[in-house]
C-alpha positions in Angstrom: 39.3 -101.7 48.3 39.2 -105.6 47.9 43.1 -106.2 49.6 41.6 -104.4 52.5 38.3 -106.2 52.8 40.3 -109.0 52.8 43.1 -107.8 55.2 39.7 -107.2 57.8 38.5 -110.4 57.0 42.0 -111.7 58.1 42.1 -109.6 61.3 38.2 -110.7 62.1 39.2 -114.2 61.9 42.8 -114.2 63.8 40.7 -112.2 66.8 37.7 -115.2 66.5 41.0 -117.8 66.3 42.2 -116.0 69.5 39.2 -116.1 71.4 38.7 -119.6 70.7 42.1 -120.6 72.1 41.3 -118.1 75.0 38.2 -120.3 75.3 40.0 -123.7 75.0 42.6 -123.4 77.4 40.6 -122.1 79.8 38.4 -125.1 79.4 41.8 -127.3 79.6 42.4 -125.9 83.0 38.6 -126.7 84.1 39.4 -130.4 82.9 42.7 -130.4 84.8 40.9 -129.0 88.2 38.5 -131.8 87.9 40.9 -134.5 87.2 42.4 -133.5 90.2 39.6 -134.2 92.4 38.6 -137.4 90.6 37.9 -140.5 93.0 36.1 -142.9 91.0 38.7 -145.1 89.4 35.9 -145.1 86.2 35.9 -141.6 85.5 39.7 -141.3 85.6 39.7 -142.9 82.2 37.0 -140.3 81.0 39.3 -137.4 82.4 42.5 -138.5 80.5 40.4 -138.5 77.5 38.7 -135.1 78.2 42.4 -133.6 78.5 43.5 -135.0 75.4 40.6 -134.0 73.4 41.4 -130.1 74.7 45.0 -130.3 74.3 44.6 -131.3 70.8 41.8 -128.8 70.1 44.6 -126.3 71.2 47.3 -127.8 69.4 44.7 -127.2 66.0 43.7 -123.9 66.5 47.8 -122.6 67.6 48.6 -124.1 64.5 45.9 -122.2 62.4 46.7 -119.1 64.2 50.5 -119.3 63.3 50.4 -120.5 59.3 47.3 -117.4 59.4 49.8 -115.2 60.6 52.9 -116.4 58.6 49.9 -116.3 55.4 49.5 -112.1 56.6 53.3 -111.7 56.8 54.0 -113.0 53.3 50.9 -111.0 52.0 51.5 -107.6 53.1 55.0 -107.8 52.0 56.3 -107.3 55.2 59.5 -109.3 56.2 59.2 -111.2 59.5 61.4 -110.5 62.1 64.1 -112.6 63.3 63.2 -114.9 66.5 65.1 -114.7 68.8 66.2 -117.7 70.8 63.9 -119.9 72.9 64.4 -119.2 76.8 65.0 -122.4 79.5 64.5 -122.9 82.8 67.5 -121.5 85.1 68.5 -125.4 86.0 68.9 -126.5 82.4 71.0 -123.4 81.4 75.0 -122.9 80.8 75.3 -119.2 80.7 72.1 -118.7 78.7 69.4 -116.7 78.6 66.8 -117.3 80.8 62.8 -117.1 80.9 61.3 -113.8 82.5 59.0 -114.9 85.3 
């Protein structure tokens, strides 16, 4: 009864974890719209700074979400399975895979 209060308790926080990345990159966009249509050359300082807060906000919480989920993996036993290869750009490939559009 107590590994799976705790394996809810896991699941409750990855889906709050989830929704606050939701929440955070749709606020990076916001900040990146309105960068965009910045004319004052004193609120272009205030904009950069905006961005950089967000982007490491994200950076935190996709960080938390993946040692969470590595912490799940190892706990239920399960063995992870294997990743496959990162994807590039058409350009930057020699015979490689590329990224799905």
């Amino acid at each position: 009864m107590k590994k799976q209060t705790a394996t809810v308790n896991t699941d409750l926080r990855m889906l709050e974890l989830r929704r606050e990345l939701w929440d955070t990159a749709r606020e990076l966009r916001c900040a990146y719209d309105r960068f965009d249509f910045i004319t004052d050359p004193g609120l272009i300082e205030s904009g950069i700074y905006d961005i950089n807060a967000l982007k490491s906000r994200y950076d935190f919480l996709l960080r938390k979400m993946k040692a969470m989920q590595g912490r799940s993996v190892q706990e239920r036993g399960s063995v992870p399975l294997p990743m496959e290869p990162a994807c590039v750009p058409a350009g930057n490939m020699n015979g490689g895979k590329s990224c799905p559009s």
